[in-house]
Backbone as JSON Lines, residues from 0, in Angstrom:
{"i":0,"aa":"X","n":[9.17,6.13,-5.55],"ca":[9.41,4.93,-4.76],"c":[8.39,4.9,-3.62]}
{"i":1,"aa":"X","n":[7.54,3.47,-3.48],"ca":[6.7,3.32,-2.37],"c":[7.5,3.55,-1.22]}
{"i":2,"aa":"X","n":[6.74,4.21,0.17],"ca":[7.13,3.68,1.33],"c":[6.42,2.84,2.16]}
{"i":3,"aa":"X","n":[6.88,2.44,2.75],"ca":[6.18,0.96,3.87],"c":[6.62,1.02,4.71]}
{"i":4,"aa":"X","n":[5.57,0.96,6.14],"ca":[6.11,0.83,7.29],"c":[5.53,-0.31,7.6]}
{"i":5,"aa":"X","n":[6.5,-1.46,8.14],"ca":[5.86,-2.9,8.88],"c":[5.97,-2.63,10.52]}
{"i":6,"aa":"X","n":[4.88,-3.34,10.84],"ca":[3.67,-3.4,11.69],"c":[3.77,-5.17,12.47]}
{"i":7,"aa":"X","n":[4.68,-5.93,13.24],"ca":[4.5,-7.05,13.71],"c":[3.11,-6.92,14.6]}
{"i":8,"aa":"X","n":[2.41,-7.83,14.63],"ca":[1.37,-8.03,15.18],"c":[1.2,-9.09,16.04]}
{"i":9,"aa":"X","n":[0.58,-8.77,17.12],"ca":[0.67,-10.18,18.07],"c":[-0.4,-10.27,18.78]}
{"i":10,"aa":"X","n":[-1.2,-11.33,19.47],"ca":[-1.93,-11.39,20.5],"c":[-1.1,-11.34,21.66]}
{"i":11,"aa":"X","n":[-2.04,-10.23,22.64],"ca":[-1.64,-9.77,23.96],"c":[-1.69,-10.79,24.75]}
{"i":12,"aa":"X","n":[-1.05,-11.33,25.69],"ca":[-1.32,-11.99,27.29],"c":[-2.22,-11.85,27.48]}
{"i":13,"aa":"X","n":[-2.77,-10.48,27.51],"ca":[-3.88,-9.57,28.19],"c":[-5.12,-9.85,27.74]}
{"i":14,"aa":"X","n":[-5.24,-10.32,26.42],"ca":[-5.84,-10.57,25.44],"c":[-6.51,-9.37,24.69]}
{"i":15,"aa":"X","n":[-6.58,-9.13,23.7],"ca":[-6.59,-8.27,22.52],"c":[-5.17,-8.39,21.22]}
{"i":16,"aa":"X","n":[-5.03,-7.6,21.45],"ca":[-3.74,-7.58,20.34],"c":[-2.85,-6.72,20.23]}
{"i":17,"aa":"X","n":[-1.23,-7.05,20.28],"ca":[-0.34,-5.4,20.27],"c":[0.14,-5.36,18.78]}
{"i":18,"aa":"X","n":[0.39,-4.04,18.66],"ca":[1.25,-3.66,16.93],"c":[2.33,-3.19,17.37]}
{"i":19,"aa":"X","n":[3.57,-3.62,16.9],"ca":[4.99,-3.14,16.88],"c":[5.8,-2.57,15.62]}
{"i":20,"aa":"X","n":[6.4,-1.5,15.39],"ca":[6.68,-1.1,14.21],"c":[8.23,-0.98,13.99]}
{"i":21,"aa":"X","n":[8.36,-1.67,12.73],"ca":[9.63,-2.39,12.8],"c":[10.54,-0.96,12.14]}
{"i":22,"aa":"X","n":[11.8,-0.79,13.16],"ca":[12.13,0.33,12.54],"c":[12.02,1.57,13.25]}
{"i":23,"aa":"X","n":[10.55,1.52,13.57],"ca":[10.36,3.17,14.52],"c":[9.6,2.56,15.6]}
{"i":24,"aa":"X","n":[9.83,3.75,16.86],"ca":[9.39,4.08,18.11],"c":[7.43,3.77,17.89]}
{"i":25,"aa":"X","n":[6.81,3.09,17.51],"ca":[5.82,3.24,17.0],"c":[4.93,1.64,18.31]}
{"i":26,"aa":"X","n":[4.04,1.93,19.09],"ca":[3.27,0.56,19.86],"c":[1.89,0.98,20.39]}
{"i":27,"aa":"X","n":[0.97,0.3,19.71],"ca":[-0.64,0.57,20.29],"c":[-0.97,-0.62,20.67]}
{"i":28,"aa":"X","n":[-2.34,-0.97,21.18],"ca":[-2.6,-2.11,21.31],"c":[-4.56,-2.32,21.13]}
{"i":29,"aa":"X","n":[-4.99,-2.91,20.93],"ca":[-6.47,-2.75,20.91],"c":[-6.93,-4.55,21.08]}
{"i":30,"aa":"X","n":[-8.28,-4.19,21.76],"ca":[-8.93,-5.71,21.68],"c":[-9.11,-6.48,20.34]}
{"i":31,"aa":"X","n":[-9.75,-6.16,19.19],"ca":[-9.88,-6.34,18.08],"c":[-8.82,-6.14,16.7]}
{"i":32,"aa":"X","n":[-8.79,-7.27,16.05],"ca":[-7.91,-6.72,15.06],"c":[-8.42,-5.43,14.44]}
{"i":33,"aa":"X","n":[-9.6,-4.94,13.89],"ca":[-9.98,-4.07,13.29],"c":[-9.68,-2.95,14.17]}
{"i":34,"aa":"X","n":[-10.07,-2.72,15.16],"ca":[-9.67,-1.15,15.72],"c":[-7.95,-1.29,15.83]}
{"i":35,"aa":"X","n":[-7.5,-2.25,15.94],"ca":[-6.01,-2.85,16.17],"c":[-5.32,-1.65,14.42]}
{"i":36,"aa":"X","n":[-6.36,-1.86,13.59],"ca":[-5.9,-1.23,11.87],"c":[-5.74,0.44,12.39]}
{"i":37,"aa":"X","n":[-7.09,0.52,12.74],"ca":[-7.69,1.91,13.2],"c":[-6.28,2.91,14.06]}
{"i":38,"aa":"X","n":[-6.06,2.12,15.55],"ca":[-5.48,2.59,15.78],"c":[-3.61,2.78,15.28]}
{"i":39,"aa":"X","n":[-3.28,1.98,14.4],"ca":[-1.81,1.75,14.09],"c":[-2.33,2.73,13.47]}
{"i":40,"aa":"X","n":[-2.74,3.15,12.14],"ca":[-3.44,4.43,11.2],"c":[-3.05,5.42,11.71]}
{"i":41,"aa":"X","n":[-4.14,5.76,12.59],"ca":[-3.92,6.88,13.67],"c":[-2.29,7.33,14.17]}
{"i":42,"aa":"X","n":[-2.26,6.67,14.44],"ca":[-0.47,6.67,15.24],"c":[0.35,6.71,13.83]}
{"i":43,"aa":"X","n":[0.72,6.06,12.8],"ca":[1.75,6.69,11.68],"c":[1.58,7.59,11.53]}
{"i":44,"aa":"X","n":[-0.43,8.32,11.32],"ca":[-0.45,9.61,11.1],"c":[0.3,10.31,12.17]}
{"i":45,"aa":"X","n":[0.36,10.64,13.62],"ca":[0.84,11.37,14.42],"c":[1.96,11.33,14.68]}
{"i":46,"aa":"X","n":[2.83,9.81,14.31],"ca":[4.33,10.23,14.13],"c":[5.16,10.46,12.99]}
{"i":47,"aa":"X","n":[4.39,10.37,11.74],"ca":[5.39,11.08,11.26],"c":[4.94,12.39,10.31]}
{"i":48,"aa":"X","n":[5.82,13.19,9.95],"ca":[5.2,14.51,9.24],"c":[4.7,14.25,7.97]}
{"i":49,"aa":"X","n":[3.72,14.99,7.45],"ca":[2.95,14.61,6.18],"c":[4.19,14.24,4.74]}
{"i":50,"aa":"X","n":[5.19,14.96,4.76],"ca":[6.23,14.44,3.78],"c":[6.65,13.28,4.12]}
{"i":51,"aa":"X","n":[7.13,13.09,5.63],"ca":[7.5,11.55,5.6],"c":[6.57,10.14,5.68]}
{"i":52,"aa":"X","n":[5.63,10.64,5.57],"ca":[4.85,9.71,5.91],"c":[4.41,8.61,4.78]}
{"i":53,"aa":"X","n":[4.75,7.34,5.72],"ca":[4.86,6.07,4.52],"c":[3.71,6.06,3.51]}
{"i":54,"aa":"X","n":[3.62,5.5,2.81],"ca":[2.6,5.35,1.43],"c":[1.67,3.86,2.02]}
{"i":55,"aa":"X","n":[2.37,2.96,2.55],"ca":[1.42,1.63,3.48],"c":[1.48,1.5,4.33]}
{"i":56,"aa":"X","n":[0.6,0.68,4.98],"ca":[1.21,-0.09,6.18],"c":[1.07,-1.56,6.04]}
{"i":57,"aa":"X","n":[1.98,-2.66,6.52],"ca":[2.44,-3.61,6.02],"c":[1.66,-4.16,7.57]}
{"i":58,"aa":"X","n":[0.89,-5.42,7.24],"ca":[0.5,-5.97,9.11],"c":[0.93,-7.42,8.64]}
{"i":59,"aa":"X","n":[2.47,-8.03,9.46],"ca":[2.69,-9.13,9.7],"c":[2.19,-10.0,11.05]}
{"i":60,"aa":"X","n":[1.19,-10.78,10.21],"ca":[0.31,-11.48,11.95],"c":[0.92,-12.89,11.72]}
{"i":61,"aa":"X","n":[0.55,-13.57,12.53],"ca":[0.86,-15.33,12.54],"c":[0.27,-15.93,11.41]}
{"i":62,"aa":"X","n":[-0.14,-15.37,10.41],"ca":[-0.8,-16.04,9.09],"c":[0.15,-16.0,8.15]}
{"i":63,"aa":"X","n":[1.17,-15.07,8.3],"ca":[2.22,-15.0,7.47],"c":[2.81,-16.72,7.41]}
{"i":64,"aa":"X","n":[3.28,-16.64,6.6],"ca":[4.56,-18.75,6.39],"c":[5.66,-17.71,6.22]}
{"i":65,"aa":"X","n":[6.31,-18.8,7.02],"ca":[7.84,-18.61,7.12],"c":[8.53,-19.61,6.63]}
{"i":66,"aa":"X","n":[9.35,-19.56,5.38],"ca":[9.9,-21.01,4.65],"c":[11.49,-20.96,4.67]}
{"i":67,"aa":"X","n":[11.85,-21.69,5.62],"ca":[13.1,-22.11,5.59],"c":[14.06,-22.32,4.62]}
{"i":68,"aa":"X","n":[15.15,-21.83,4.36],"ca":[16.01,-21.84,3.14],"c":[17.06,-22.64,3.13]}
């Protein structure tokens, strides 16, 4: 069975961009989406142990559609 950890994504106030991880204690933030990848990477690697550690990472940004049911 895959694991997946999702990743909400947002532009900062500050401007750059924060990652929030849905589920776990998990928040970086970077100017660029690309180091924004870099650093979320980084950080699953350091929180969780090599057995638990998810198989993806899932990045929900504002490009996602949201369809009403």
């Amino acid at each position: 069975m895959e694991k997946e950890i999702i990743f909400i994504v947002e532009k900062s106030e500050e401007g750059g961009y924060e990652a929030r991880a849905l589920g776990h204690s998990i928040f970086t933030e970077a100017e660029t989406i690309g180091e924004l990848r870099d650093y979320v990477h980084d950080a699953v690697l350091c929180h969780f142990d090599e057995d638990d550690r998810p198989d993806t990472i899932r990045f929900c940004t504002d490009r996602d559609e949201i369809i009403p049911v």
